[in-house]
N, C-alpha and C positions, 0 to 999 in steps of 0.2 A: 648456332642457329640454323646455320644451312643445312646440319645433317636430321633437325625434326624435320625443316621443310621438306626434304628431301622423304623423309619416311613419312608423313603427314600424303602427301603427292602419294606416292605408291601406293599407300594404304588404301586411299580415295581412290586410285583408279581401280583398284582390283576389286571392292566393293561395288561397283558401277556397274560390274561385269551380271549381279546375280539382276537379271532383269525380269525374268520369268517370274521370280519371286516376287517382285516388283508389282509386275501386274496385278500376279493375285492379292497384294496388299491392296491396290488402290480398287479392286471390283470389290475386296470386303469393307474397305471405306466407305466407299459410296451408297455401298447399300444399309451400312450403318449409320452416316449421314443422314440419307433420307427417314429413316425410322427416328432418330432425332428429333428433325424437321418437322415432323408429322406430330410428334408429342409435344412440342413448345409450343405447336399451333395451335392443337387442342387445348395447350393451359393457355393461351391470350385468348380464344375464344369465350373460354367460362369466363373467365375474370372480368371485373371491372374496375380493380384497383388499378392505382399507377404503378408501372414498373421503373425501374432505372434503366431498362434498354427498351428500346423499340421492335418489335419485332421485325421487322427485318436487319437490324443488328445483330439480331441474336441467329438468324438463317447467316448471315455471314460469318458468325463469329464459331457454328456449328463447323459450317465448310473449310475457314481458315483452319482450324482445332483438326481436323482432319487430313489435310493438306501437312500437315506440320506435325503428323503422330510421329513419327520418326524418329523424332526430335526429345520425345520420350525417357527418360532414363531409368529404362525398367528391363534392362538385361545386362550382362557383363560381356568382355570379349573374350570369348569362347575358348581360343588360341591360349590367350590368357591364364583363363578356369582351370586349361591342360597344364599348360606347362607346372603351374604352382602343383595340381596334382601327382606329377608323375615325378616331379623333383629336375626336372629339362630349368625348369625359372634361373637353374647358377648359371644359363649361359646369358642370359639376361642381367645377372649381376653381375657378369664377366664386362661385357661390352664396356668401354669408355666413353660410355652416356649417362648422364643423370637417370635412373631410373625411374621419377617420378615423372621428369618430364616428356622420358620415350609413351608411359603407359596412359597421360593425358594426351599426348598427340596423337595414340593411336584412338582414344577417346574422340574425338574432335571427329575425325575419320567415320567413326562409329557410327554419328551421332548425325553428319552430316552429308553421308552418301546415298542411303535409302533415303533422308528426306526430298533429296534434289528428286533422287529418279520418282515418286510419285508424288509430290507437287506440282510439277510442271503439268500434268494430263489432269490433276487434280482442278487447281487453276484456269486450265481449258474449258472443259465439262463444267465446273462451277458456275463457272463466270458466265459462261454463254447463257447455259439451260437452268441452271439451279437456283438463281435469284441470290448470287454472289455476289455482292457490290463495290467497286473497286474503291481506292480511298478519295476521300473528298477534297485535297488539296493535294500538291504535290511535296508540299511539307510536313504534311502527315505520313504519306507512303516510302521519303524520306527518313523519317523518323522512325518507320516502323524496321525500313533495312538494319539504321544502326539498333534497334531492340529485339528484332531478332540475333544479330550477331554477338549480342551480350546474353541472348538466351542460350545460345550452343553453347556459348563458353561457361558460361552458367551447369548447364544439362553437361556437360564431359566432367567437371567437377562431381556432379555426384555420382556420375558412371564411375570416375576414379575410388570414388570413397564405396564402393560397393566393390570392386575390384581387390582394392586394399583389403576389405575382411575376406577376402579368401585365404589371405594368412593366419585364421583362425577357426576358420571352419573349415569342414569336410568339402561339403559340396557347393554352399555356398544359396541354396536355393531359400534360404530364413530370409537373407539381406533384401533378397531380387525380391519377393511376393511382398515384404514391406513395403521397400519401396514405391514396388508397381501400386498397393491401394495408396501411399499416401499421395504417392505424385498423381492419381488419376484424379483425387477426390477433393485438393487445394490449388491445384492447378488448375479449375477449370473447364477440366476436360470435361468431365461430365454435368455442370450445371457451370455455366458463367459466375464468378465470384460475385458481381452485381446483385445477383436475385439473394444471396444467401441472407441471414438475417443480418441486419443493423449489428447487434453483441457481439457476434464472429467478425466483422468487417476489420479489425485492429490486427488480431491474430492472425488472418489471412492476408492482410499488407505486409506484416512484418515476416512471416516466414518465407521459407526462399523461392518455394514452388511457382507461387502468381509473377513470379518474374519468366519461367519458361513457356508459360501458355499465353495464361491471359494478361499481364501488360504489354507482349509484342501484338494480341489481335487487337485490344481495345486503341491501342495508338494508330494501328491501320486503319479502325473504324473513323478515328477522329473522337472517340469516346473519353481517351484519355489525349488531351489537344498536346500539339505538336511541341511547344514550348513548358512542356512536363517532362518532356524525352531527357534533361538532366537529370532529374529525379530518379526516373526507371531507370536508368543506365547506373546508378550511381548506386542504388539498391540488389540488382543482377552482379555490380563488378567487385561490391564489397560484398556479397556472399562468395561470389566465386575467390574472392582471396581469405576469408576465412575460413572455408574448405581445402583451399591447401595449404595455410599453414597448417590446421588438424592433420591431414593425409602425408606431407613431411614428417610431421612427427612421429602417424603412425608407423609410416613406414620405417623411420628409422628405427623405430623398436621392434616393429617386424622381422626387418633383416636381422638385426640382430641374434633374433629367440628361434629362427628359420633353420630346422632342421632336415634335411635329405638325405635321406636314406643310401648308405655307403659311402656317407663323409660329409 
């Protein structure tokens, strides 16, 4: 255990390092954010039906979603993508590590380095000027720590299982563009699961996604109350175990059929 912590540590710090990149994530956020903000506004404006969120629920829950894109698992690690390409990956099956659980640690890492460095200024600027609302109890902001941190572990699991088909495709860029529309579009990200119709409301609890966006911002909100937080946890940590046991398995067939050029 000490040698992922150990590579988990490093990983994170050296990602910490791209900070420029950083910035320009959180000036395209923001200004993405606001164009949001500005469109929910207009649909509570026209309407007069009841919603399931309040508007300014939903100005929070834009900003948190924002704050937390990071968190995202709509790319593979890169280093990764190489190595399996160029056939470098035997030294990776060299090492005397578990291989699955090097390439979800460095997942973790992935998943969790850019989100820190723009959340923090995100959270600032939000909270102050944007009409960010912090959580209503201290048992709800509580409760949203621990559902964030069953979201990353959540979100590295499906970075892993996108990582993994690169032992079957070329480049790998099929897995990533699926990914990325299914996780933007049940996640959340771009319309709160709330507003979607009544029919779809089963189908969006049960799949895995609403556990990486919106059951950690609705439990900040207080939306999903504090004493739910077994349920969400419980829904985040059995996807994330039945994504690896799939991804064990792949992998083991993987390595197996894993041909490199010159032996």
């Amino acid at each position: 255990m000490s040698a992922y912590m150990a590579i988990l540590s490093a990983r994170f710090r050296m990602l910490l390092q791209y900070r420029a990149a950083a910035f320009a994530g959180f000036a395209t956020q923001l200004f993405w954010g606001l164009i949001r903000v500005m469109i929910f506004e207009a649909f509570y404006r026209s309407t007069t039906q009841p919603q399931p969120m309040q508007f300014s629920q939903v100005v929070t829950y834009v900003w948190l979603s924002q704050a937390l894109l990071g968190m995202i698992p709509w790319n593979v690690d890169s280093e990764v993508r190489g190595m399996i390409r160029t056939g470098t990956v035997v030294y990776e099956l060299a090492r005397p590590l578990d291989l699955y659980a090097l390439w979800y640690t460095r997942a973790i890492a992935q998943r969790s380095a850019p989100t820190v460095l723009r959340a923090i200024p995100m959270f600032i600027v939000a909270g102050l000027l944007l009409g960010m609302q912090p959580p209503p109890s201290p048992a709800s902001a509580a409760a949203w720590v621990v559902a964030t941190v069953g979201a990353l572990l959540l979100s590295a699991a499906l970075t892993t299982l996108m990582t993994l088909s690169l032992l079957w495709t070329i480049s790998g860029e099929g897995i990533v563009r699926l990914m990325a529309a299914l996780v933007t579009i049940f996640s959340g990200l771009v319309l709160p699961l709330p507003l979607f119709p009544n029919w779809a409301q089963p189908v969006l609890n049960f799949l895995p996604f609403r556990g990486i966006i919106d059951a950690p911002l609705r439990v900040y909100m207080g939306h999903i109350p504090p004493a739910q937080i077994g349920a969400v946890l419980a829904h985040q940590i059995g996807w994330t175990l039945a994504l690896a046991l799939l991804e064990r398995a792949l992998l083991a067939r993987g390595t197996r059929r894993l041909v490199v050029q010159g032996g």
